[in-house]
FIKOL-598919 format. One line per 3 residues: for each residue x, y negated, z negated of C-alpha. Coordinates in steps of 0.1 Angstrom, whole numbers. Example, Ala and Ser with C-alpha at 12.3 -4.5 7.8 and 13.67 -1.06 7.14 Angstrom:
BEGIN
123:45:-78; 137:11:-71 .
END
This chain:
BEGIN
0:0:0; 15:-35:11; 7:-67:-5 .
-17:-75:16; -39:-42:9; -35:-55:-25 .
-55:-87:-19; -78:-67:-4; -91:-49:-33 .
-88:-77:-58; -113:-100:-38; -80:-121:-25 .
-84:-140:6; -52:-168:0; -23:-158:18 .
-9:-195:19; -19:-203:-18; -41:-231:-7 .
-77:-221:-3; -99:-222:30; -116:-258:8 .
-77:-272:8; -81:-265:-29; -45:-262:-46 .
-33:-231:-65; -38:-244:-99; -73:-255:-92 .
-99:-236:-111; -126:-221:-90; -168:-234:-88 .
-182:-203:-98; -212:-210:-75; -188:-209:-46 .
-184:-173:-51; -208:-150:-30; -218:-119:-38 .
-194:-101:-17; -166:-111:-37; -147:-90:-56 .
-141:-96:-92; -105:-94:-104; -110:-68:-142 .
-140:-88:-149; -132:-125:-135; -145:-152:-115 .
-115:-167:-99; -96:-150:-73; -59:-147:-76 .
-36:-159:-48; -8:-137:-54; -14:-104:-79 .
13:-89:-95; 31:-68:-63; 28:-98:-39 .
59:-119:-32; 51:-155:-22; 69:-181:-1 .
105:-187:-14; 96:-223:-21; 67:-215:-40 .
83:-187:-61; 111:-211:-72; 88:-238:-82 .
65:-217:-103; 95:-199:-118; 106:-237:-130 .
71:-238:-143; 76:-208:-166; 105:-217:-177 .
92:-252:-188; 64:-237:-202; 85:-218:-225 .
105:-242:-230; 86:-254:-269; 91:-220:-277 .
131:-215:-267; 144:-246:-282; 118:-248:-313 .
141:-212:-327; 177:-227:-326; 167:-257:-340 .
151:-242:-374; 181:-220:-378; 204:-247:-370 .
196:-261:-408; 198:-225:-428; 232:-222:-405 .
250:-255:-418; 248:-269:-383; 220:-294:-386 .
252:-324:-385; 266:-303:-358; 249:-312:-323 .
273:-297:-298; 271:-257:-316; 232:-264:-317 .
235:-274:-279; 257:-241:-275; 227:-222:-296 .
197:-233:-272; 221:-225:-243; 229:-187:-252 .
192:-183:-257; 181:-198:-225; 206:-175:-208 .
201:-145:-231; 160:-151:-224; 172:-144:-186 .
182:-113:-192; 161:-100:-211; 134:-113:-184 .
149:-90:-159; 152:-62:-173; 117:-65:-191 .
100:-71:-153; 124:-49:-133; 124:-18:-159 .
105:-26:-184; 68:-23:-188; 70:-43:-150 .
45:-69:-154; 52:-104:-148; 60:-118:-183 .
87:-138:-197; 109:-127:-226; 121:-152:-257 .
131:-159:-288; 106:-153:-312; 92:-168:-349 .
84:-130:-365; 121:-129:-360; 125:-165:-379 .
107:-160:-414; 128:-129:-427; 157:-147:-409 .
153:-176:-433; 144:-156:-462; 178:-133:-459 .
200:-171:-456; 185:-184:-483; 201:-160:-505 .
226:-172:-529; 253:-157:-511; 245:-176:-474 .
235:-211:-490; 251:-239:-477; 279:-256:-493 .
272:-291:-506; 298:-308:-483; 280:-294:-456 .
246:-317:-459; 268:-345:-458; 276:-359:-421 .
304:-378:-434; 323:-349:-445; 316:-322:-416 .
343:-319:-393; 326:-297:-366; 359:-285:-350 .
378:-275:-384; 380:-242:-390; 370:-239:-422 .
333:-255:-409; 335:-231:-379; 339:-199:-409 .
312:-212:-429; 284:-217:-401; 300:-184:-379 .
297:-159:-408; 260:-166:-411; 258:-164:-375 .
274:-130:-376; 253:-116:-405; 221:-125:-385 .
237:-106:-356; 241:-76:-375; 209:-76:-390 .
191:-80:-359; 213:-56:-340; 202:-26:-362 .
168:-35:-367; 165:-35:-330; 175:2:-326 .
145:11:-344; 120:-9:-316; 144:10:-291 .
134:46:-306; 96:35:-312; 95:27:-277 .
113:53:-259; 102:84:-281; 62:68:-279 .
62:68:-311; 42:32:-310; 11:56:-299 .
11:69:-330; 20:40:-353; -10:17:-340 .
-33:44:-352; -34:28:-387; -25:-5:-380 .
-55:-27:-371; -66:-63:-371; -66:-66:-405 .
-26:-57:-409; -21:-78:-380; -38:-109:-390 .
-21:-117:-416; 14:-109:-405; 11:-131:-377 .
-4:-160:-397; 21:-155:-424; 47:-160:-395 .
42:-193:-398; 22:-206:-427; 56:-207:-448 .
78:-232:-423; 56:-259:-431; 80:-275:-456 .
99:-274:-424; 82:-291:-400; 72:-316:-425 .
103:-326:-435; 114:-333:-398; 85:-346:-393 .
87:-366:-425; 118:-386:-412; 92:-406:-391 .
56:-399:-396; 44:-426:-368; 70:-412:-343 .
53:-374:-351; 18:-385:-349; 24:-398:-315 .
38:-366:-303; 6:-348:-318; -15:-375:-302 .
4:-367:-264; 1:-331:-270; -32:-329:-283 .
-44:-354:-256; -30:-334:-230; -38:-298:-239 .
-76:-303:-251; -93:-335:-238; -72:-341:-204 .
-67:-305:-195; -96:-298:-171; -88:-334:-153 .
-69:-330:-122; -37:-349:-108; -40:-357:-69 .
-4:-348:-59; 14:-348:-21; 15:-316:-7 .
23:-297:22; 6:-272:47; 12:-259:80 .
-16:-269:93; -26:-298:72; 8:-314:70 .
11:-340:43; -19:-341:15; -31:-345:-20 .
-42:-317:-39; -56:-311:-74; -32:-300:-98 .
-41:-296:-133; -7:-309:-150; -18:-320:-183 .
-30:-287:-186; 1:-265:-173; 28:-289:-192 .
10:-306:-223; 42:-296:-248; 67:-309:-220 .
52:-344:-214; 43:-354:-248; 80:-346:-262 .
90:-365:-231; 67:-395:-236; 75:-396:-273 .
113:-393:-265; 109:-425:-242; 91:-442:-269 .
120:-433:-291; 143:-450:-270; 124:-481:-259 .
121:-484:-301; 162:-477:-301; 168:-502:-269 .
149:-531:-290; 163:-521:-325; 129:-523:-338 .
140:-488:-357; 163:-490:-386; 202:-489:-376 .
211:-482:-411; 220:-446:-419; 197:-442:-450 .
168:-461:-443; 138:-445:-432; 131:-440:-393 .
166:-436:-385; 165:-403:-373; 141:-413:-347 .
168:-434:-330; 176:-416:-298; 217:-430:-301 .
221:-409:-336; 222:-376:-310; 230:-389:-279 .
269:-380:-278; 263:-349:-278; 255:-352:-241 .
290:-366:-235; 304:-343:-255; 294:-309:-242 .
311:-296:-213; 292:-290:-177; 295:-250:-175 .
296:-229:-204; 291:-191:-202; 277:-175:-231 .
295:-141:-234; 289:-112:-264; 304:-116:-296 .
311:-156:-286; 306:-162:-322; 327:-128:-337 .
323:-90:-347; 287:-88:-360; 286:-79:-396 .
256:-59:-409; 236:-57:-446; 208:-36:-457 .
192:-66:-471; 191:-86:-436; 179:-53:-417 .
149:-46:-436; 137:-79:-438; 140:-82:-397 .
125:-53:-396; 89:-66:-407; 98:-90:-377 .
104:-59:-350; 69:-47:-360; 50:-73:-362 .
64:-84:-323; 59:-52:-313; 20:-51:-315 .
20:-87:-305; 36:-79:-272; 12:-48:-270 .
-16:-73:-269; 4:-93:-245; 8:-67:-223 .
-34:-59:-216; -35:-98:-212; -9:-100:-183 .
-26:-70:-163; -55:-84:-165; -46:-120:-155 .
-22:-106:-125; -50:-84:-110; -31:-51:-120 .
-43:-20:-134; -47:-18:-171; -10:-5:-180 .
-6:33:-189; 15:45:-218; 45:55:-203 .
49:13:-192; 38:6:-229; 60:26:-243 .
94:17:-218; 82:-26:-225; 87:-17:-259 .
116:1:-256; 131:-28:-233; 123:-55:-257 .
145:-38:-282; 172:-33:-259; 164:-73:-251 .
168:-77:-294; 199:-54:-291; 215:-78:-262 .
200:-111:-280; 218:-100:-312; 251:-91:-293 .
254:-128:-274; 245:-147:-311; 210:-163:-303 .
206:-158:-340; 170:-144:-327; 155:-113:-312 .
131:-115:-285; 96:-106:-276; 68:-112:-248 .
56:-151:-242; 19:-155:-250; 19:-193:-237 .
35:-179:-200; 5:-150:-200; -21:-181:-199 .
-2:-200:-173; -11:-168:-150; -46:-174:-157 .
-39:-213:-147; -20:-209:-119; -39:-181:-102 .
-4:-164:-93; 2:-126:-107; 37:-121:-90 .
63:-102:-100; 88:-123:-80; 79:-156:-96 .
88:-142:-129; 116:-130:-112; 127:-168:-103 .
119:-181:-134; 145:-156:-153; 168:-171:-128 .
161:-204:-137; 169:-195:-175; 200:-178:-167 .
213:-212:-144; 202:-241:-179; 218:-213:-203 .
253:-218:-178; 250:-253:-175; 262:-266:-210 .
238:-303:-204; 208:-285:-202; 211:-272:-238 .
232:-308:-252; 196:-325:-237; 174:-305:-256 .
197:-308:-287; 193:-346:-287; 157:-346:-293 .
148:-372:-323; 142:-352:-354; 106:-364:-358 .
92:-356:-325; 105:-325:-336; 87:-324:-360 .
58:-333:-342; 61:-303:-319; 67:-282:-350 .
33:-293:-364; 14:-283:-336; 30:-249:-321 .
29:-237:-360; -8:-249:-362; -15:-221:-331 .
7:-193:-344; -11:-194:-373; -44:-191:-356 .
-38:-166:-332; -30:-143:-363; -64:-152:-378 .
-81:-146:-343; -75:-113:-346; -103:-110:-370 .
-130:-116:-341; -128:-74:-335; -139:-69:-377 .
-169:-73:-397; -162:-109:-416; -198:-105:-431 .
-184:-78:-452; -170:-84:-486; -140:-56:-479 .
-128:-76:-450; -131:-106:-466; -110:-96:-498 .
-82:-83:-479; -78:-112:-454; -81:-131:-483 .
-59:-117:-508; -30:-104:-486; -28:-140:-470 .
-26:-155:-509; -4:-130:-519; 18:-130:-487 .
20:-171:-499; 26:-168:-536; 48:-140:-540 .
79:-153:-521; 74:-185:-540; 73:-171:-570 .
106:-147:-562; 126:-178:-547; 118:-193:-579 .
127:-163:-602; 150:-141:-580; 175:-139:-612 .
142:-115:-632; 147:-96:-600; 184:-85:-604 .
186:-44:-607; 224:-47:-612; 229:-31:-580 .
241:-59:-551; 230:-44:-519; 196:-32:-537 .
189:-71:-553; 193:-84:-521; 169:-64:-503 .
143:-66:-528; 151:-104:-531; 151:-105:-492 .
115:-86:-486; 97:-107:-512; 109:-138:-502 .
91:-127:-467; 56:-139:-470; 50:-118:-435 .
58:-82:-449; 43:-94:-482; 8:-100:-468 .
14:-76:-437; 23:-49:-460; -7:-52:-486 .
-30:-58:-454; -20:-23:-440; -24:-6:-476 .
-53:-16:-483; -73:-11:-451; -59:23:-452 .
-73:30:-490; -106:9:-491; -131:28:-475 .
-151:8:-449; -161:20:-415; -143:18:-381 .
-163:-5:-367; -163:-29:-402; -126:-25:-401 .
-125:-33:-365; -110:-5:-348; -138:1:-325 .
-135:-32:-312; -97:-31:-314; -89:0:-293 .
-118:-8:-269; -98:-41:-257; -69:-23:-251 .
-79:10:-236; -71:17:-206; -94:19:-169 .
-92:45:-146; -81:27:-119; -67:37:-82 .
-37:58:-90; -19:46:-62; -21:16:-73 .
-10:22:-111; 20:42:-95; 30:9:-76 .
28:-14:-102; 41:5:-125; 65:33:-119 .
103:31:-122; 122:2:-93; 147:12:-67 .
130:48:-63; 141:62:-100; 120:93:-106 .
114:97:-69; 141:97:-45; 168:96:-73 .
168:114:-110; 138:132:-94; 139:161:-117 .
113:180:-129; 118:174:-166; 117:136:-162 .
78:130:-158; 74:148:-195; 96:117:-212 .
74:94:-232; 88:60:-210; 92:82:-175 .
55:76:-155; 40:109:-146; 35:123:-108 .
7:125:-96; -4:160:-86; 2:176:-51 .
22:159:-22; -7:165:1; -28:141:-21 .
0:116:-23; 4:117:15; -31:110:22 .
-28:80:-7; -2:65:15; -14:69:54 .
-54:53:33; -31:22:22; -11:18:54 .
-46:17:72; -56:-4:45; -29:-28:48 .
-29:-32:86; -66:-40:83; -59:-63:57 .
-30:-82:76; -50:-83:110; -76:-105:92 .
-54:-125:70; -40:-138:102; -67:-142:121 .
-80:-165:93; -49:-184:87; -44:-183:127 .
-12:-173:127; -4:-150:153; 24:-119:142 .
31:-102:175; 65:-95:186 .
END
């Protein structure tokens, strides 16, 4: 089957991404412009212009890649900057600017591999927050807290080498930590042992783990934001303006068509890049404030973080091509303590990804994805942790929710896009300015962007709680209390952690470590007690839960294209019998006479399919 057969059966009739009306690919469909002949895409309106298998003009892959990219972009530099503080580095700009750019070019990567062998959708890969909390919580151990002299920009002297040792064995730790951990989401995926795990975790485990994800990094984003409150507010105002009242307005914008030549159509680009042009309206403001010295030019009065000249050498500072290269920061070094705390992280981004993955395949007009693709995406996230851990992102990664929605904005389900925009990330995370720009941000409208993007995390955890019964008084009590709980404890042991000491090192630091994680505080008493209190599947949610992400029969063909193994793996190479029984290997379909006959009803399928695309677009193919 050829891309073109695959427009055919998802009701796709845009082979030049702009619609017979001149409509623009990020224009959302009039649903009374649909006939009755069309073909819904799983259960949608709108009609995608490229699904998932297609591979659009060179141009146009390119330009959407940049789009993922940007869109990810909150998400990318929001990690580095957080850890930058628990790290010692928050008075050194140039190592933050070298942080954002081994994670843009680590994100790449693990992009790559994720689309090209992993589960094979089109998703980007990133640095994620579940990785953050027990991050934080392990640094804030006695051992890792900051020297004194290091809060103090007076005394930091970014290129001596006792600052390098202080910040670059904390660094190294985190690497461990996250290196191990990692090989457990390796053998979870690869064995399929996720199948069985999500038996008895459900929406009420998962709620609040995610929301606990972020809940405890508000004393973070209020003290950046605290360093101007006016300067924050307006960032909230651009964001909020952008993403929820001016999102459905269009932006007339020059175009180009064979055809039609030059023209103006619709884009929705308050909607696609609400996070991007706020920080970047805010940052202007910032500067225009600076230019006109209406903000404060002495060091400790209030507002002078917001100056955009108290960051801006880093620019001139950091060098034009950098290479990030594994072990750029040293020899990992690994602790029990760090490992179990990231460990709460690799599960909780695990079945966040899961949910991820149903979400692409529906958005990019593919098959719901079987469990051999679950299973290997899993498996290639942890090799993407295992990678991220190796290059010092201080990070792991995990699957972008914000890049799934874009799909459903843009109306583009390709592979190859996704496939650009890992390029994209690799080419900023080599070019050193990229990631000095991004460090130079005023501290308030970071904080700004903190206060928002935490806001969400925190209620896409509670959303999960749409598949239970909230009427019922079990649910209720263990939202409730695990949330509290997941909240109080850690306080309580950051407060107390000397009552905690067994006498055993290794063992106080792991206890002090796992409580001082609010996620695996709450996420742990969420899974025990909807696994003791009795309470029905469907009050618990489970009904709901695994109805959303079971799997459609769907045309086998079809599943085998989107989803089996690149480059002929597990059909013209490695093609031995034993490698359709392994958990992540996709199963062959039974009997070569039923495969032929699959492929000769696609080709026919596909020339029919290509003869009327280009009769409509008048284009005329012979040779």
């Amino acid at each position: 089957m050829t891309p073109s057969s695959d427009r055919e059966l998802n009701g796709l009739d845009n082979p030049s991404f702009v619609g017979e009306d001149g409509s623009h690919h990020c224009s959302l469909p009039d649903p009374a412009a649909h006939g009755p002949g069309d073909i819904e895409v799983k259960g949608r309106d709108e009609k995608l212009a490229y699904t998932i298998t297609d591979v659009p003009p060179w141009y146009l892959c390119i330009l959407l890649g940049i789009q993922h990219f940007l869109t990810a972009m909150g998400g990318l530099v929001a990690v580095p900057l957080i850890l930058s503080r628990e790290l010692c580095l928050q008075h050194d700009l140039l190592t933050q600017s070298h942080l954002i750019s081994t994670i843009f070019f680590v994100s790449g990567i693990c992009t790559l591999l994720q689309v090209l062998f992993g589960v094979r959708l089109p998703i980007i890969q990133g640095g994620t927050f579940a990785f953050l909390t027990p991050t934080l919580a392990m640094l804030s151990l006695p051992k890792w807290k900051c020297p004194a002299w290091t809060q103090n920009a007076t005394l930091v002297n970014a290129s001596s080498p006792e600052f390098i040792e202080v910040w670059q064995t904390r660094m190294r730790e985190v690497q461990g930590a996250i290196m191990v951990a990692s090989c457990f989401q390796i053998l979870v995926g690869f064995s399929g042992l996720i199948g069985f795990l999500i038996r008895f975790i459900g929406p009420l485990t998962i709620a609040p783990t995610i929301s606990l994800v972020a809940l405890p990094l508000f004393d973070s984003a209020g003290d950046d934001a605290g360093q101007h409150w006016g300067i924050a507010f307006m960032t909230i105002f651009f964001i909020v303006l952008f993403s929820q009242y001016l999102k459905d307005i269009p932006v007339p914008l020059p175009s180009y068509q064979r055809g039609k030549k030059c023209h103006f159509s619709p884009v929705y680009l308050f909607q696609i890049f609400p996070v991007l042009l706020g920080l970047s309206l805010s940052w202007l403001l910032c500067y225009v404030l600076t230019v006109t010295e209406v903000l404060p030019g002495d060091p400790a009065a209030y507002g002078y973080l917001a100056r955009t000249d108290t960051r801006g050498d880093v620019l001139s500072r950091a060098p034009w091509f950098r290479i990030p290269y594994p072990g750029q920061w040293g020899v990992p070094t690994v602790s029990l303590a760090g490992i179990f705390g990231i460990l709460a992280g690799v599960i909780s981004s695990m079945l966040e990804s899961m949910g991820d993955y149903y979400a692409c395949a529906r958005l990019s007009g593919a098959p719901p994805p079987p469990k051999h693709a679950i299973n290997r995406g899993i498996g290639v996230e942890g090799i993407g942790c295992l990678l991220a851990g190796a290059w010092g992102t201080g990070n792991g990664t995990t699957s972008y929710s914000e890049n799934v929605g874009a799909l459903g904005i843009t109306k583009v389900g390709s592979r190859m896009v996704i496939v650009a925009g890992a390029c994209t990330m690799l080419l900023c995370g080599v070019f050193g300015k990229v990631g000095a720009m991004f460090a130079s941000i005023p501290t308030p409208v970071i904080g700004g962007m903190f206060l928002v993007m935490f806001g969400i995390i925190t209620a896409v955890g509670i959303s999960n709680l749409q598949y239970t019964d909230m009427n019922s008084s079990r649910n209720i009590f263990i939202f409730g209390f695990s949330v509290f709980a997941g909240l109080t404890v850690p306080n309580w042991a950051n407060k107390n952690s000397a009552l905690l000491e067994t006498g055993i090192i290794q063992l106080d630091q792991v206890i002090q470590v796992l409580l001082t994680t609010g996620m695996f505080v709450g996420g742990l008493l969420g899974f025990i007690l909807d696994n003791t209190i009795p309470g029905t599947l469907e009050e618990r949610g489970l009904l709901a839960w695994k109805h959303s992400h079971k799997g459609e029969a769907g045309n086998s063909q079809l599943i085998s294209k989107v989803y089996d193994l690149p480059f002929g793996i597990g059909t013209k190479y490695c093609a031995v019998s034993w490698f359709q029984y392994l958990p992540a290997c996709p199963k062959r379909l039974p009997g070569s006479k039923k495969m032929d006959e699959l492929k000769a009803a696609g080709q026919e399928s596909s020339d029919k399919a290509s003869s009327e695309r280009d009769s409509e677009i008048g284009a005329d193919t012979r040779i």
